[in-house]
C-alpha positions in Angstrom: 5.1 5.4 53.1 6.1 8.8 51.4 7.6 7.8 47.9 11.1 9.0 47.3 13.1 9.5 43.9 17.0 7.7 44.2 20.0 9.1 42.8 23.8 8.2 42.7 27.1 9.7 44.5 30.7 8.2 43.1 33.8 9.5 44.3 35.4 7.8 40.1 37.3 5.3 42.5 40.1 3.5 40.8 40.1 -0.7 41.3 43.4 -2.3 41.9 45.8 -1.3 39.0 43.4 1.1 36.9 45.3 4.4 35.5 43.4 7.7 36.4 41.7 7.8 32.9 40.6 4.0 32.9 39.1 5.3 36.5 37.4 8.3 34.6 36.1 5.5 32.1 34.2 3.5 34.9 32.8 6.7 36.1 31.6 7.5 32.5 30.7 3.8 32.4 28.3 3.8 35.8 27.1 7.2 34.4 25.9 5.9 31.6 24.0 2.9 33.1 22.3 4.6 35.9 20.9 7.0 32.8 19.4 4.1 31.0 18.2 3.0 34.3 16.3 6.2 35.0 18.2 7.7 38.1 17.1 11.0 39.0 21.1 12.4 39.1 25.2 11.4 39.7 26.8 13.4 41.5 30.6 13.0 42.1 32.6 14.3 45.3 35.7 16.5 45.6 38.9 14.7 47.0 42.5 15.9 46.8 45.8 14.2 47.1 44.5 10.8 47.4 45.5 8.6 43.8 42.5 6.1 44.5 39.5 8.8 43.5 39.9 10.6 40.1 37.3 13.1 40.7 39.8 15.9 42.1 38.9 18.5 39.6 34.7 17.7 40.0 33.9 20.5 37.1 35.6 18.8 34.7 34.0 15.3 35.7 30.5 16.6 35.8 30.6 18.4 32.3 32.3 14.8 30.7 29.8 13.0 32.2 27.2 15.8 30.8 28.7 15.1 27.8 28.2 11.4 28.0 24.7 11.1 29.2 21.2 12.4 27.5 18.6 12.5 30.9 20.3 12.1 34.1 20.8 15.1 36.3 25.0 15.4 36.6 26.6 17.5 39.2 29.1 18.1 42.3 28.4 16.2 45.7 29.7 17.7 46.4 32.2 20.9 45.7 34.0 22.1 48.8 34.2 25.9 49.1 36.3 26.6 51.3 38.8 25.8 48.5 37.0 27.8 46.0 36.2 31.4 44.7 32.4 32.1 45.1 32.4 33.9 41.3 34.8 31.2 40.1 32.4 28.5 41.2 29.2 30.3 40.0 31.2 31.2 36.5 32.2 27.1 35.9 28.8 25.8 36.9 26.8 28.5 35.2 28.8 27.9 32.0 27.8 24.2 32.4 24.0 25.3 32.5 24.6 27.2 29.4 25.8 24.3 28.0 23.6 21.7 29.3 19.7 23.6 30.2 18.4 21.5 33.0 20.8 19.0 33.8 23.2 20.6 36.2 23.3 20.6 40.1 25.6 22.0 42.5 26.1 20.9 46.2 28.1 22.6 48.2 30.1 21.2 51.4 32.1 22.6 53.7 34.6 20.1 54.2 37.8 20.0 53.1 38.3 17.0 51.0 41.8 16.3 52.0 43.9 16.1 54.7 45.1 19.9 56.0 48.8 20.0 54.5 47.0 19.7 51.1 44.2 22.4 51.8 47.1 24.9 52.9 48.3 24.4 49.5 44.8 24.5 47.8 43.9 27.7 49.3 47.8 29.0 49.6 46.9 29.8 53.4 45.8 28.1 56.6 42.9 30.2 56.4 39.6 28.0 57.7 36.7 28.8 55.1 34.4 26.7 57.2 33.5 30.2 59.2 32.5 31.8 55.6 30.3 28.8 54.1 26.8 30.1 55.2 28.2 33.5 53.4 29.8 32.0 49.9 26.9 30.1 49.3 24.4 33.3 49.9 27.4 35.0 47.6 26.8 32.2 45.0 23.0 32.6 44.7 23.3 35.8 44.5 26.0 34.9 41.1 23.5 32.7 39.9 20.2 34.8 40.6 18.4 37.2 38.7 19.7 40.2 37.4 17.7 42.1 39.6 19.5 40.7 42.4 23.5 41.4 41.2 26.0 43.9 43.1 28.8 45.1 40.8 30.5 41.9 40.3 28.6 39.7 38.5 29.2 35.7 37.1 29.4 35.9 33.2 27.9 32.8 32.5 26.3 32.7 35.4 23.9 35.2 36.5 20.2 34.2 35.5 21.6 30.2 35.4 19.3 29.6 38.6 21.5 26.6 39.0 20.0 24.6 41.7 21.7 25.0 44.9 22.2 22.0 47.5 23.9 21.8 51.0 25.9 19.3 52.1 26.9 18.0 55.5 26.6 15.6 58.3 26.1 17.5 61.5 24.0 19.9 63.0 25.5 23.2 61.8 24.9 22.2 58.1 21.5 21.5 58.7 21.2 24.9 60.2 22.3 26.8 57.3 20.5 24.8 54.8 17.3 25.4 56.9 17.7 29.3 57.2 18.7 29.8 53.1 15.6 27.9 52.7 17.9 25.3 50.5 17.5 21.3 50.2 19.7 19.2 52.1 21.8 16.2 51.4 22.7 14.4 54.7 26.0 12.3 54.6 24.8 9.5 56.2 27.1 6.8 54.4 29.8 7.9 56.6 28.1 9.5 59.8 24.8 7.7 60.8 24.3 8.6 64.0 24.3 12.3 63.6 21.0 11.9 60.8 18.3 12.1 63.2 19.1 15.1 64.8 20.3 16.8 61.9 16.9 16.0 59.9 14.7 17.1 62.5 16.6 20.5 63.0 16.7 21.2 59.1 12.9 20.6 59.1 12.1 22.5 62.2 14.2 26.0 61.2 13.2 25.2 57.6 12.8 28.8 56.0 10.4 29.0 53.3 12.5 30.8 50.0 12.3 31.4 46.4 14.1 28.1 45.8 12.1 25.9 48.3 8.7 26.3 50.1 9.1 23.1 51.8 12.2 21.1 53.1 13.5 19.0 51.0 15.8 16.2 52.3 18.1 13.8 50.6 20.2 11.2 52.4 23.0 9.5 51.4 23.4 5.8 52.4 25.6 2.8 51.5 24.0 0.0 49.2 25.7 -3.2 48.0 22.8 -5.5 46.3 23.4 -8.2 44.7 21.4 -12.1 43.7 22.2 -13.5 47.0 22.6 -12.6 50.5 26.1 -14.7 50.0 27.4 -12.9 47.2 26.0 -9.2 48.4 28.2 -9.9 51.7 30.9 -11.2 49.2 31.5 -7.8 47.1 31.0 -5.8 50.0 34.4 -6.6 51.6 36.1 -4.0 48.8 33.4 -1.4 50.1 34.6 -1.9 53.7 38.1 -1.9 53.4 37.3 1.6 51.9 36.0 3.4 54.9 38.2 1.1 57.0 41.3 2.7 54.6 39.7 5.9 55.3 39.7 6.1 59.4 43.3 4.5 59.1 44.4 7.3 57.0 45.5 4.4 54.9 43.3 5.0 51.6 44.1 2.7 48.8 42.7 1.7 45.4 39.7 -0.1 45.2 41.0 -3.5 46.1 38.9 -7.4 44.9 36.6 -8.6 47.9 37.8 -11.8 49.8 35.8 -14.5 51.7 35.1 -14.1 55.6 36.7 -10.3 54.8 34.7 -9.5 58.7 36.3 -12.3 60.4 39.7 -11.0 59.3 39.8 -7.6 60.9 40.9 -6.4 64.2 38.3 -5.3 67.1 39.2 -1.6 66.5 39.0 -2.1 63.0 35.1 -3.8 63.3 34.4 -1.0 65.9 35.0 1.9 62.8 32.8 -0.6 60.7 29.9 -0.5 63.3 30.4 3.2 64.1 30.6 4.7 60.2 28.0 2.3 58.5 25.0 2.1 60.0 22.9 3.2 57.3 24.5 0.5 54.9 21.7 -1.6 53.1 23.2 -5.2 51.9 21.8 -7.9 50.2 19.6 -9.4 47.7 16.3 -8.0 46.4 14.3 -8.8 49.4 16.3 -7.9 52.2 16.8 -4.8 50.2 13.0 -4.2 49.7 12.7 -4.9 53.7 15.1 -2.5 54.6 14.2 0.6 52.3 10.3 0.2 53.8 12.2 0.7 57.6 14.5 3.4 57.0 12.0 5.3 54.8 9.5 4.7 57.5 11.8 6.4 60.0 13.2 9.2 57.9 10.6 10.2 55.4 13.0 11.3 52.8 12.3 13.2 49.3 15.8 11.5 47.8 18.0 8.3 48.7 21.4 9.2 47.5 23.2 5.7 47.4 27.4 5.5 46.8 28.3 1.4 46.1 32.0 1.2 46.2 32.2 -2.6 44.7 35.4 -4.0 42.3 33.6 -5.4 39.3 32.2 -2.7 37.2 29.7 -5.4 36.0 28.3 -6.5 39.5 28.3 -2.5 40.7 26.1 -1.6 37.9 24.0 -5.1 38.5 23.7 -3.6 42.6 22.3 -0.6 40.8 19.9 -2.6 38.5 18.6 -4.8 41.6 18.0 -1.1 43.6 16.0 0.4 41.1 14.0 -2.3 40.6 12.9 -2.6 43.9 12.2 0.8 44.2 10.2 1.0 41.0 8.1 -2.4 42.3 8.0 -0.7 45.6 5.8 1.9 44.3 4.1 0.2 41.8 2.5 -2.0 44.0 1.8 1.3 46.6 0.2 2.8 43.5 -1.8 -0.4 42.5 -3.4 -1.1 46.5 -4.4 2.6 46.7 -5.9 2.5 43.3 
């Protein structure tokens, strides 16, 4: 089984009754455990008008969590361009290198992150930057690159940053552009499952080799709620449902306490988003967990398991974390020990 590092994506959801910076706080909080805990990076996503996710203005998030942290890789997961100036985004995130050597990463989507009233406003238009994604991030390399590579415009900070550059997506098209720009990709599949296989096998087939890659590098992004006991890991996941359930409903709330038989409570359309949205969802205790990484690694040969856990007690998310990276660590430990 190929071995694969594990990172973190958070969207700084607020529980029930938390105030935007008690929000920030938990973020900072997880941040700061995941650290300790030796994650390879947290990255945090870009949503607008929604007052359950703080993490709206992701610049701002990444370099207080920079600021927080001493080893873990911190960036966007991811920032959505077509709401943002190329320069402007290779100026913020090459400042941020300046500031922290190393530690900064920038994914680009090009999704919205909102719902399209809001991105009229964002971008003061109904202009679609989805048709200009392949060129802004080409335009943002080129910011970041080499000074051998600049036009007349150039990103101050920025240019010679080499920040590393990730794509973002969940269908074929993504997968496409990642492949030719010879960039890694980070597969949603927390949200869009079904789409991964194809998507995968397209990335590596059109895979160009670049100055940033010489092989594909792929990261997926799944859903994981571990906890002691099979019983209590199905417990806490009911606030993780009701999420994407909120989600599909267009009915998006704050991160609301889990409630007992949560799945015998909901309505046949609402079980059918459930089985259509999560199928890469990995629940349970330590064992199921261990069972379940061998069979999708096994499948999907990843470089990178991004995992988002969307549970209510701060305590038990950061104990789902704990419970993950120990199995992972044991995982390949006791690879390393039978081939030695």
């Amino acid at each position: 089984m190929k071995k694969f590092d594990i990172s973190v994506l958070s969207v700084a959801p607020l529980r029930q009754g938390e105030t935007m910076k008690e929000g920030i706080e938990s973020a900072v909080s997880l941040a700061k455990a995941v650290d300790k805990m030796g994650y390879k990076r947290i990255w945090f996503a870009e949503h607008h008008n929604h007052d359950a996710y703080a993490s709206a203005a992701v610049v701002s998030i990444v370099q207080h969590i920079l600021a927080n942290t001493e080893d873990i890789r911190v960036g966007s997961g991811g920032i959505m361009l077509p709401n943002h100036s190329p320069l402007v985004v290779a100026e913020q995130f090459g400042t941020l290198e300046t500031l922290y050597p190393n530690r900064v990463d920038l994914a680009l989507g090009r999704a919205p992150g909102t719902d399209q009233k809001t991105a009229e406003v964002i971008r003061r238009s109904n202009h679609n930057g989805v048709f200009f994604f392949e060129r802004e991030v080409k335009d943002i390399l080129q910011y970041v690159g080499d000074e051998s590579i600049q036009g007349e415009v150039r990103a101050y900070p920025g240019m010679g940053t080499n920040v590393p550059i990730f794509v973002l997506g969940s269908s074929t098209g993504s997968a496409k552009i990642a492949a030719s720009l010879g960039l890694p990709y980070a597969f949603g599949a927390q949200f869009s499952p079904h789409e991964m296989t194809e998507g995968l096998a397209i990335y590596r087939e059109n895979f160009q080799p670049s100055a940033y890659l010489q092989e594909p590098y792929v990261m997926a992004c799944i859903n994981v709620i571990a906890a002691d006991s099979m019983e209590e890991a199905t417990l806490i996941s009911a606030s993780h449902l009701q999420v994407y359930i909120d989600i599909y409903t267009n009915n998006l709330s704050q991160l609301i306490p889990p409630t007992e038989n949560f799945l015998q409570s909901l309505s046949q359309a609402e079980l059918e988003i459930l089985y259509h949205r999560l199928g890469y969802t990995l629940l349970g205790n330590a064992d199921t967990l261990r069972r379940d990484l061998i069979e999708f690694q096994q499948t999907y040969q990843v470089d990178e398991i991004i995992v988002i856990s969307n549970i209510y007690q701060s305590k038990k998310e950061i104990h789902s974390y704990e419970i993950l990276k120990r199995v992972v660590d044991e995982l390949f430990d006791q690879k390393l020990h039978e081939e030695s």
